[in-house]
DOSE-588501 format. One record per residue (C-alpha): residue number from 1; residue in one letter; x, y, z. Coordinates in steps of 0.001 Angstrom, whole numbers, plus 524288, in hexadecimal, padded with zeros to 5 digits. Layout:
# DOSE-588501
+-----+------+-------+-------+-------+
! pos ! code !     u !     v !     w !
+-----+------+-------+-------+-------+
! NUM !    a !     X !     Y !     Z !
...
+-----+------+-------+-------+-------+
//
This chain:
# DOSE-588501
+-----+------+-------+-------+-------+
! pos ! code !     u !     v !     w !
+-----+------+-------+-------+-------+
!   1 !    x ! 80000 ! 80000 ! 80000 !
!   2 !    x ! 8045B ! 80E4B ! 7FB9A !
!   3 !    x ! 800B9 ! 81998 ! 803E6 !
!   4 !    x ! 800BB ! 825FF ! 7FD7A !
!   5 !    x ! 80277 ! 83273 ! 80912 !
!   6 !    x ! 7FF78 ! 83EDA ! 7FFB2 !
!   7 !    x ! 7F5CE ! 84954 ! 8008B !
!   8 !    x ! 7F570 ! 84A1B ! 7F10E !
!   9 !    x ! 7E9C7 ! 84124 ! 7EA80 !
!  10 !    x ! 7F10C ! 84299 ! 7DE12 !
!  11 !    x ! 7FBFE ! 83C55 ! 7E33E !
!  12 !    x ! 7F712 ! 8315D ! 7E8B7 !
!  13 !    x ! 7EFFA ! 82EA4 ! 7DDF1 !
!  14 !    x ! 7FB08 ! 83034 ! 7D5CB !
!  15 !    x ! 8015B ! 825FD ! 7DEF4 !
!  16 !    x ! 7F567 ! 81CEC ! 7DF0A !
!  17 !    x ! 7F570 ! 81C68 ! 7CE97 !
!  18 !    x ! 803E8 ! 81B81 ! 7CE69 !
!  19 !    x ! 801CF ! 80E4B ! 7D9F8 !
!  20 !    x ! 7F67E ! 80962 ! 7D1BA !
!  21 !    x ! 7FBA7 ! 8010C ! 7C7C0 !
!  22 !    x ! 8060B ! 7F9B4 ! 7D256 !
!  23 !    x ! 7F924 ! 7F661 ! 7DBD5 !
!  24 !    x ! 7FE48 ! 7FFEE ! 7E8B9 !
!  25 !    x ! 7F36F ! 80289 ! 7EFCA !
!  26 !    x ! 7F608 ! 81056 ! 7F36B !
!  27 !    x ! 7EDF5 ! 8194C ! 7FDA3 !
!  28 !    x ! 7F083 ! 827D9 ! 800BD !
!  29 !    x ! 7F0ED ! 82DF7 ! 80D44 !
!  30 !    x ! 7EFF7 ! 83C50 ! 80D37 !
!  31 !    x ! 7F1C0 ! 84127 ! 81B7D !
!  32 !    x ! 7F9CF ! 84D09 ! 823AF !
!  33 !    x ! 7FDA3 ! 843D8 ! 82FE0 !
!  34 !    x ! 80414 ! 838EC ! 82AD6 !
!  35 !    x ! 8068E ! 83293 ! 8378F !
!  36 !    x ! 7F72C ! 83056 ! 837BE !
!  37 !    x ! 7F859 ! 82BE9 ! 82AFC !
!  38 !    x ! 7F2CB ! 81B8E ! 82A56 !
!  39 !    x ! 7F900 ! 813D5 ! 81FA8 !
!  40 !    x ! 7F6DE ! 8061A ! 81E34 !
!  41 !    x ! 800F6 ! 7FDCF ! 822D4 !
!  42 !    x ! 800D0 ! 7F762 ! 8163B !
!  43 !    x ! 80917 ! 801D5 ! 81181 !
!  44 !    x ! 814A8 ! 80075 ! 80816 !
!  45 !    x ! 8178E ! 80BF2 ! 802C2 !
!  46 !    x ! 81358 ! 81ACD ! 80826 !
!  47 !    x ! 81525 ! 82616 ! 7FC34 !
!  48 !    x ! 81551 ! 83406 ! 802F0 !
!  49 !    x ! 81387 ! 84027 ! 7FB73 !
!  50 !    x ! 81DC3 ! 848C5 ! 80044 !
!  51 !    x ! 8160C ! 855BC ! 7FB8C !
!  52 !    x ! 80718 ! 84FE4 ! 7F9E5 !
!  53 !    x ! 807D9 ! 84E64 ! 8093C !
!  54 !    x ! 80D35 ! 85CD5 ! 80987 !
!  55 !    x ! 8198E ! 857A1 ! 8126F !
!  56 !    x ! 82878 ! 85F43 ! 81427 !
!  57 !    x ! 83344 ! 85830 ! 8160F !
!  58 !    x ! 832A6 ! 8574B ! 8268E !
!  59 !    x ! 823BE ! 8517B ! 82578 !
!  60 !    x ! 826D5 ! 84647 ! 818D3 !
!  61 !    x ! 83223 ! 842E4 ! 8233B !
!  62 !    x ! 82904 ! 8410F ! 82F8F !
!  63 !    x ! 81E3F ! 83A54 ! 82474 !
!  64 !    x ! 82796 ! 8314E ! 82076 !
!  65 !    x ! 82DDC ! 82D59 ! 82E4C !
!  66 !    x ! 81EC5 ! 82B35 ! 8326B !
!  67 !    x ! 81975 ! 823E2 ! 82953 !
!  68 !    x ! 825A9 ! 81969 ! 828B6 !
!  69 !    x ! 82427 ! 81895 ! 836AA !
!  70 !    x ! 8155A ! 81542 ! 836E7 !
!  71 !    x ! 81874 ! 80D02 ! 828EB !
!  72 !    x ! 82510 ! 807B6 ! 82810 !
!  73 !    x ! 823BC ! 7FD12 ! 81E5A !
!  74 !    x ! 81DFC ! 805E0 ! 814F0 !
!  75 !    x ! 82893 ! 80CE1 ! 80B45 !
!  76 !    x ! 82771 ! 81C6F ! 80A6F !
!  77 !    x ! 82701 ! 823F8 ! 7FD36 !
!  78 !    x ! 82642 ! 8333C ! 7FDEC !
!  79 !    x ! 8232B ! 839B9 ! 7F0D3 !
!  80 !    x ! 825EA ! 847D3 ! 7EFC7 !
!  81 !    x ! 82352 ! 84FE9 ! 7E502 !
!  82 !    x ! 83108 ! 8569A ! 7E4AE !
!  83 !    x ! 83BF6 ! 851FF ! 7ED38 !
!  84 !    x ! 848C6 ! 852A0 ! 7EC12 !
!  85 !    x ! 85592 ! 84B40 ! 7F14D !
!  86 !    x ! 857A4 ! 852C7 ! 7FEA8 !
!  87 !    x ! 84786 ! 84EDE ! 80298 !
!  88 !    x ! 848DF ! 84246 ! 7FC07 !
!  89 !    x ! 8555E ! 83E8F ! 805FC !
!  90 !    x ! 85001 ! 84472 ! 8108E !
!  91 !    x ! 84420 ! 83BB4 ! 8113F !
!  92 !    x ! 84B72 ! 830E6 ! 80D29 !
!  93 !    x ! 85514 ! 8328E ! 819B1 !
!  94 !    x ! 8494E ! 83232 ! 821B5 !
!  95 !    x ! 844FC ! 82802 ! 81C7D !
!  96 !    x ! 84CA3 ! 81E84 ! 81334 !
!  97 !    x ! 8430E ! 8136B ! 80FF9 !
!  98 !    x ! 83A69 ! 81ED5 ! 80882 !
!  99 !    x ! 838D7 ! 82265 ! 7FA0A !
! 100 !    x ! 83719 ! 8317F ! 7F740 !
! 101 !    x ! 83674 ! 835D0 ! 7E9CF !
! 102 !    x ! 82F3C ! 83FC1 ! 7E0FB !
! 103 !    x ! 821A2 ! 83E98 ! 7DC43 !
! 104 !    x ! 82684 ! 83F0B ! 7CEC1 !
! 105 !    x ! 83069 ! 833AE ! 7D0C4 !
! 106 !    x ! 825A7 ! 82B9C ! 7D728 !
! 107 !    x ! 81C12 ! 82B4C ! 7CDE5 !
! 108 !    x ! 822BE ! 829A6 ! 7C2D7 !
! 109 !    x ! 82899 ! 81D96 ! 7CA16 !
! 110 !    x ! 81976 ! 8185D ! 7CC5B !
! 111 !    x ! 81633 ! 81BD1 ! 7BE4B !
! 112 !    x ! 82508 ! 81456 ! 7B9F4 !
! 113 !    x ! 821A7 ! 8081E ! 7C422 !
! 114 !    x ! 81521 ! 8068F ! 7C258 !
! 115 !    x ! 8121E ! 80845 ! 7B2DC !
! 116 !    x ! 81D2A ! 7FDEC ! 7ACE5 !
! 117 !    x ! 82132 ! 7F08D ! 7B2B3 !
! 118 !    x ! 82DAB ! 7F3BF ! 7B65C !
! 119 !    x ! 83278 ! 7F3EF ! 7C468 !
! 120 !    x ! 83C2B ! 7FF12 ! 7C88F !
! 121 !    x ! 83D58 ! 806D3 ! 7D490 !
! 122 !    x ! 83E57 ! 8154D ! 7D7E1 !
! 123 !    x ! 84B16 ! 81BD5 ! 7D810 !
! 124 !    x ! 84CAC ! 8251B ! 7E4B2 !
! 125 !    x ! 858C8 ! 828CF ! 7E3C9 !
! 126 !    x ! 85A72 ! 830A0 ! 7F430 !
! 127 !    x ! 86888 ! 836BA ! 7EF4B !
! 128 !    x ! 8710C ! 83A16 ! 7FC0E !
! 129 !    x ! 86BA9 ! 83A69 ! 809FB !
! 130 !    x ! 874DB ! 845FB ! 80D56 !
! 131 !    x ! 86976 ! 84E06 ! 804D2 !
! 132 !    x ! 85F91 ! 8492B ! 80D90 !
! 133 !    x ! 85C24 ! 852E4 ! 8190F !
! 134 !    x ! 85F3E ! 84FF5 ! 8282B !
! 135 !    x ! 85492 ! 84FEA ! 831D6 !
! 136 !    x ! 85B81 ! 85BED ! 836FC !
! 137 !    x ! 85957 ! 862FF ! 82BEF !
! 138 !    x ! 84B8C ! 85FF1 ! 8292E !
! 139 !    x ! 84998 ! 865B3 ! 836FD !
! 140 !    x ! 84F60 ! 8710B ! 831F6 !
! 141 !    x ! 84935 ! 86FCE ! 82677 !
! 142 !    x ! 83B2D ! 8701D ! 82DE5 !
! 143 !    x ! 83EF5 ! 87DF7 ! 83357 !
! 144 !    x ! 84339 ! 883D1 ! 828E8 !
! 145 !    x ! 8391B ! 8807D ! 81EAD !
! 146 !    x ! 82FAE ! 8854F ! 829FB !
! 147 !    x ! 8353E ! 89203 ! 828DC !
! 148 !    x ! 83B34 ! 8919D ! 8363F !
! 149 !    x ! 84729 ! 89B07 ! 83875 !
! 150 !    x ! 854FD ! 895C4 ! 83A92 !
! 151 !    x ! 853EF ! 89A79 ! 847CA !
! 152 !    x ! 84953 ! 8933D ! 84C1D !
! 153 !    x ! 84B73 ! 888C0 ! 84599 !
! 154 !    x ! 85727 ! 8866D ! 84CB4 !
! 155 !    x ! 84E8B ! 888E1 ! 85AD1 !
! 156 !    x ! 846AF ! 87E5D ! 856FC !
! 157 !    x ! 8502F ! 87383 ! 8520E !
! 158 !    x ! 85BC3 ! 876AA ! 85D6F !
! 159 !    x ! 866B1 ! 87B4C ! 8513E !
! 160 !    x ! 86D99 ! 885B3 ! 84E48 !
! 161 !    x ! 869E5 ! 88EF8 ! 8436C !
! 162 !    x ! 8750B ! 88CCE ! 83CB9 !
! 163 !    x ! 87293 ! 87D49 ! 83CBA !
! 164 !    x ! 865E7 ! 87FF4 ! 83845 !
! 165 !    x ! 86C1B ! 88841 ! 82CE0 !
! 166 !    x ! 87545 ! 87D9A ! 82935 !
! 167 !    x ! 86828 ! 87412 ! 82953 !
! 168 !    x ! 86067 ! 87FB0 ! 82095 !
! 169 !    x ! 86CE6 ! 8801C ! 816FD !
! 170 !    x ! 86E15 ! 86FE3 ! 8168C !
! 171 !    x ! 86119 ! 86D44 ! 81275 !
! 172 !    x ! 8620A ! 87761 ! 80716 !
! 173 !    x ! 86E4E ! 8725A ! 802C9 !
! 174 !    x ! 86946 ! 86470 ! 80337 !
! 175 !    x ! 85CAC ! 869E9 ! 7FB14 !
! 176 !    x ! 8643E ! 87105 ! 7F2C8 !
! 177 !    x ! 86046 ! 87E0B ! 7F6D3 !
! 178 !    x ! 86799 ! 889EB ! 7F293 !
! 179 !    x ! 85ECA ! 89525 ! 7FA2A !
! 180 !    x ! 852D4 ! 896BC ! 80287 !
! 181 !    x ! 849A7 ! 89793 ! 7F8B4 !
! 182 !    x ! 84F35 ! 88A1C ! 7F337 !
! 183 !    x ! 84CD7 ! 8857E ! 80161 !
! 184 !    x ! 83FBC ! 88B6B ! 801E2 !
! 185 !    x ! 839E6 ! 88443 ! 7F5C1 !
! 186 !    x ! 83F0F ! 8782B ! 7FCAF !
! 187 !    x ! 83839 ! 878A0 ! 807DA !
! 188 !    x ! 82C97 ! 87A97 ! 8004B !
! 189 !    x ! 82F84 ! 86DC7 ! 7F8E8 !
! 190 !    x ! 83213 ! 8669D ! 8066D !
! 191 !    x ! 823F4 ! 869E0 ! 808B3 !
! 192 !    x ! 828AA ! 8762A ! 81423 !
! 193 !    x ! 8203D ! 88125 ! 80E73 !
! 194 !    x ! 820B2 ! 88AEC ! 81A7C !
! 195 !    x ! 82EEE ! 88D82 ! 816F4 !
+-----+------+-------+-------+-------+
//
């Protein structure tokens, strides 16, 4: 059994007509607590739309920890209409038995797999851990999206401005940021749209 956790219709159903044709019986589940959320224990595979659900980076992290806690036989497969390497190694650190890839890469593997006879699997190639953020920095990366000053943000997490500078400057570089505005329109991608 597939379980489908999206807010978009149109992507479930684009899931459900992709599944059709290999006999997955998928179900959606559209919900803003997922710890209340009741999958069957059936389970085998759980797809999670990174941006249907309307989740940053901090909240696919706690998603994902949950859900393999209450399910841990079932496999873990976040789609995401963009994401690039940095994300894609920081979720995979978290978690390493999980598939994340683009929307675009994962249905054209359903229509590839499931319209000809032959067999192949996914490519998902996770490049160098080093690009994937710390759990420091996502910290960091909380406060700062939120707007927060470096000043306060510093109250709050017990470290020195200039630590939380050197944080600030590390996840730009690993993103490949160049200047704030660079940094802005990533935060808006990482779903943080009070920055």
């Amino acid at each position: 059994m597939i379980n489908v956790l999206t807010n978009d219709l149109l992507f479930y159903n684009g899931i459900a007509q992709l599944l059709k044709p290999a006999g997955a019986k998928v179900h959606h589940s559209a919900t803003d607590n997922i710890e209340s959320t009741s999958l069957s224990h059936k389970t085998s595979l759980i797809i999670i739309d990174m941006h249907g659900l309307l989740y940053n980076l901090e909240e696919m992290l706690a998603t994902v920890k949950v859900l393999t806690e209450k399910y841990p036989y079932a496999k873990v497969m976040i789609v995401a209409n963009r994401i690039n390497k940095v994300t894609k190694n920081t979720l995979h650190k978290f978690n390493k038995t999980m598939s994340v890839v683009t929307a675009e890469s994962f249905f054209n593997y359903c229509i590839t797999r499931f319209s000809q006879k032959n067999k192949f699997s996914p490519k998902n190639p996770l490049g160098n851990e080093q690009t994937a953020l710390t759990k420091r920095e996502i910290q960091v990366l909380k406060y700062v999206a939120t707007g927060k000053s470096l000043k306060t943000i510093s109250r709050v997490t017990n470290l020195n401005e200039k630590t939380i500078s050197y944080y600030k400057c590390s996840i730009m570089r690993k993103y490949g940021c160049t200047n704030m505005v660079e940094f802005k329109m990533l935060m808006e991608e990482l779903g943080y749209h009070s920055f």
